[in-house]
C-alpha positions in Angstrom: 15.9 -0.9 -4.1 12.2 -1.1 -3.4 10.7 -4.6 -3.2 6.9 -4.3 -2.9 4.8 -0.9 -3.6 2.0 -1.0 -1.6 -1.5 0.7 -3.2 -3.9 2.4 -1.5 -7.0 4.3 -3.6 -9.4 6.2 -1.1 -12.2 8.4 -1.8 -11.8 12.0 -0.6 -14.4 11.2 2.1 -12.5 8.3 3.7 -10.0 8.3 6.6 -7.3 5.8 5.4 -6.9 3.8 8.5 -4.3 0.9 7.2 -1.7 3.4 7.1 -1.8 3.0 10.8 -1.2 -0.7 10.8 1.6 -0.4 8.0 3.9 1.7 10.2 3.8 -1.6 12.3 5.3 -3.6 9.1 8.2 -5.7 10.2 10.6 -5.4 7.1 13.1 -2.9 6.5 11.5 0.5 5.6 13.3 1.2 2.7 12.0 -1.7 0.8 8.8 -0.9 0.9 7.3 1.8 -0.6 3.2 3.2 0.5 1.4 5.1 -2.1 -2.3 6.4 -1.4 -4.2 7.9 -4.2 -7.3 9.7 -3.6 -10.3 10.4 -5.7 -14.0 9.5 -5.9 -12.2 6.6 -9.2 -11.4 3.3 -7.2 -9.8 2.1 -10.6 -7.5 4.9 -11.6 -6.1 5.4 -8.4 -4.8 1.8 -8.8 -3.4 2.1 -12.1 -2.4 5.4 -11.2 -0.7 4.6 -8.2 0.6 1.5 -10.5 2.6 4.2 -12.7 4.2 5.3 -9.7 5.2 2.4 -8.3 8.7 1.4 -8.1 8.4 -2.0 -6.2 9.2 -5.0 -8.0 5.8 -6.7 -5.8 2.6 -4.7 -6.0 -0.3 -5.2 -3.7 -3.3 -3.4 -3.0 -4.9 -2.7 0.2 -8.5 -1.2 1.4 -8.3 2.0 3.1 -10.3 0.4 6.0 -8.1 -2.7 6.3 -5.7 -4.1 8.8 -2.4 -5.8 8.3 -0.6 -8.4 10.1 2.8 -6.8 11.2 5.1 -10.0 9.3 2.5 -9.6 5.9 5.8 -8.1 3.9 8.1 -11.3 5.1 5.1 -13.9 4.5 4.7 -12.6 1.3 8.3 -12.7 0.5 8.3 -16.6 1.2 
């Protein structure tokens, strides 16, 4: 069972460079599901990648950010 779905909308342009951090994420793999959407529409790739999600936690991230490798864990507290 997925916990948290984690959004990421992108523009076509953009290298998503979080996706680097979040293979880092200390928490069990298969709890945790990563969905990027891309298109030049910031707010219907959330609510697109929101339809998707399976996670009973969703959380949206920047393409450009950077997460801490316990984020999943302090969340979960």
């Amino acid at each position: 069972m997925v916990k948290f779905s984690i959004i990421i909308p992108a523009g076509p342009d953009r290298n998503i460079e979080v996706k680097e951090s979040l293979k880092e994420v200390d928490y069990p793999k298969n709890k945790f599901e990563v969905i990027v959407k891309i298109s030049y529409n910031p707010s219907k790739n959330r609510n697109d990648g929101v339809k998707e999600a399976k996670g009973d936690i969703i959380g949206f991230l920047d393409d450009d950010a950077f997460v801490d490798k316990n984020i999943l864990k302090n969340v979960e507290i």
